[in-house]
C-alpha positions in Angstrom: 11.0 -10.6 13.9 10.7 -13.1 10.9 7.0 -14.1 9.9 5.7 -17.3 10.1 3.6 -17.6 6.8 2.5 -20.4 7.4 0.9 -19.7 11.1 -0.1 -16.1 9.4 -1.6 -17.2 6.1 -3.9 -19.7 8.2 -4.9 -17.7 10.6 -5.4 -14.0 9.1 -9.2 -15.2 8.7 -9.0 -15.1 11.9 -9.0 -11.3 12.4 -6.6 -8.6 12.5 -5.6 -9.3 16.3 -3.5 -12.6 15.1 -1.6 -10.1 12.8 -0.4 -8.4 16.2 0.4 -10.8 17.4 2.5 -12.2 14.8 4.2 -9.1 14.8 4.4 -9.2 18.5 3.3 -5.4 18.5 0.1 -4.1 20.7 -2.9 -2.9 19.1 -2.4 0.4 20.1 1.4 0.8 19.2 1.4 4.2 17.2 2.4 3.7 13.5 4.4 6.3 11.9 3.4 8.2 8.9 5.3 10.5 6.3 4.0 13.7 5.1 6.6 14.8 2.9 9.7 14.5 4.5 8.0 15.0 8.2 7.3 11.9 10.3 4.3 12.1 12.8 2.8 9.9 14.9 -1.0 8.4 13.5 -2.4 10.0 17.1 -1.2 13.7 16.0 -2.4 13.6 12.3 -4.5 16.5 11.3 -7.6 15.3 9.8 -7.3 16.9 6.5 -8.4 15.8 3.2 -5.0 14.8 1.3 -5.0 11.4 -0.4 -3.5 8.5 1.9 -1.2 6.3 -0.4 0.1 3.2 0.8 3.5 2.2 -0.3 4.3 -1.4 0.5 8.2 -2.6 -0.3 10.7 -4.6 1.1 13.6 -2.1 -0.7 13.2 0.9 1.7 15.3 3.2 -0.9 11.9 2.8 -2.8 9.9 3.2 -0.3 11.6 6.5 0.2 12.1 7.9 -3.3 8.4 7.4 -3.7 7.8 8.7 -0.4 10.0 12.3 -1.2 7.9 12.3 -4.8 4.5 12.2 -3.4 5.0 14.7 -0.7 5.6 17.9 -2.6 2.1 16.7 -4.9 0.1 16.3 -1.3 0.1 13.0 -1.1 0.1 11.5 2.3 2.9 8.6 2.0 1.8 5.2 4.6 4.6 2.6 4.3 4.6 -1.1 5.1 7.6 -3.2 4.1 5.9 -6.6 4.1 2.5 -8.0 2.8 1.5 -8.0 6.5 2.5 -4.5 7.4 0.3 -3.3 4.3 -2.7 -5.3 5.7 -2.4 -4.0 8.6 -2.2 -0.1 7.6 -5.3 -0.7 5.0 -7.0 -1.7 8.2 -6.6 0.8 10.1 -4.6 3.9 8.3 -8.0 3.6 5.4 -5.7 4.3 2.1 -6.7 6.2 -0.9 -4.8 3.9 -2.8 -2.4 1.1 -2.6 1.3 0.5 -5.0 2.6 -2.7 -3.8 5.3 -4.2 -5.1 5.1 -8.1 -6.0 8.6 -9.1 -4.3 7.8 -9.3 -0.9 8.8 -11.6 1.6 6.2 -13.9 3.1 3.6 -12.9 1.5 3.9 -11.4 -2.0 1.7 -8.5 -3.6 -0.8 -10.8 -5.4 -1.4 -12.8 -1.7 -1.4 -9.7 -0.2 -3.7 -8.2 -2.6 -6.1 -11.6 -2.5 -6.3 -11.1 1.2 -7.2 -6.6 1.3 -9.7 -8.2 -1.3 -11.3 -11.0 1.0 -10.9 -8.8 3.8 -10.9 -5.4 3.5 -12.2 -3.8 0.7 -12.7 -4.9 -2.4 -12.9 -1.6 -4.2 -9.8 0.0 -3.2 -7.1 0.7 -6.0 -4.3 -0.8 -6.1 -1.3 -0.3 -8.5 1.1 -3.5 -8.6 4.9 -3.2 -9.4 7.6 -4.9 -10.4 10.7 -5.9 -11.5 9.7 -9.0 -13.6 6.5 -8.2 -14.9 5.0 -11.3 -17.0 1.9 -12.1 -18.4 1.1 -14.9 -15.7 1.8 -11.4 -12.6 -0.3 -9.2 -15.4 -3.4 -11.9 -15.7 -3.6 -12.8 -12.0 -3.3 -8.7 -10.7 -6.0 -7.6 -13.1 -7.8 -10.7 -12.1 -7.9 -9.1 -8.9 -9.2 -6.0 -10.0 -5.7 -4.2 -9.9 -5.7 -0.6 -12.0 -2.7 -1.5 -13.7 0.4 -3.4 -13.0 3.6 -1.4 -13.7 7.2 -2.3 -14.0 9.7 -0.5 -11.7 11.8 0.3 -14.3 9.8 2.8 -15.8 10.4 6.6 -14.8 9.5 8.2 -11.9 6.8 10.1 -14.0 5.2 7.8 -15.2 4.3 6.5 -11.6 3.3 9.8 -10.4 1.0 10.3 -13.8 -0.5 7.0 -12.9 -1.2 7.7 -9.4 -2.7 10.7 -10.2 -4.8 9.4 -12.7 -5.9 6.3 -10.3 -7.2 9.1 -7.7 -9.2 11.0 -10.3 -10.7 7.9 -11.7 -11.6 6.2 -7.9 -12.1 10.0 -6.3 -13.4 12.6 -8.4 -15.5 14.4 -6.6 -12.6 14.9 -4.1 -10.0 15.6 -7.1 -8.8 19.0 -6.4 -9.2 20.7 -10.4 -5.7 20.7 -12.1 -4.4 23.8 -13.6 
């Protein structure tokens, strides 16, 4: 189903039931989640104490290799594909930490961002990538209190250092001690 922006953008203010709606999903619908390679339903997650990363693309081959990366390290992996979707799962799936990639349809990661700021939580991390990173996407991420903005071409490393760094910065008491 293709977003309106217009209708969304407007009317997000108005609280998180317009984004069902939009989406022309119920409230209750169960999202799925990845751990590691298994997908569970959000109604038969454990409550453990892993990190929750959210993982918001349009490419799902991105989605995925970051996905299969964060698994074996004990990350929890959420994914949205649109600004919308990740809006929605900071609402209700309560992420550790956010990498969302600037291309997105309808809304892009800075709106997106803007809006989990308004909205949600200012405080929560949020590491933006992409392709074409500029100084204009650098000034108005950090302006928004993004960690760091990152472009996608870098390794696969250098991500996963990042990330881990984010979640000891934001969560060390929780940190589990490296080796």
């Amino acid at each position: 189903m293709r977003c309106d922006c217009a209708a969304w953008a407007s009317s997000v203010s108005g609280g998180i039931g317009t984004l069902f709606a939009i989406h022309g999903r119920a409230a209750d619908s169960p999202r799925r989640k990845c751990m590691g390679n298994d997908m569970m339903l959000a109604s038969e997650q454990q409550n453990d104490r892993r990190f929750r990363i959210l993982v918001t693309d349009d490419d799902d081959r991105w989605r995925e290799g970051l996905r299969e990366a964060f698994g074996p390290r004990g990350y929890e992996t959420i994914e949205a594909a649109s600004g919308e979707e990740a809006i929605e799962a900071v609402h209700h799936e309560r992420p550790h930490l956010i990498v969302l990639d600037l291309e997105l349809p309808c809304l892009n990661g800075i709106e997106t961002l803007r809006i989990i700021r308004q909205e949600v939580s200012d405080r929560l991390p949020a590491i933006v990538v992409s392709s074409a990173v500029t100084d204009r996407v650098m000034a108005d991420a950090l302006a928004l209190h993004a960690y760091t903005v990152m472009s996608k071409m870098v390794g696969l490393h250098r991500i996963l250092y990042t990330v881990s760094r984010v979640l000891q910065k934001y969560y060390q008491e929780q940190y589990p001690d490296e080796p």
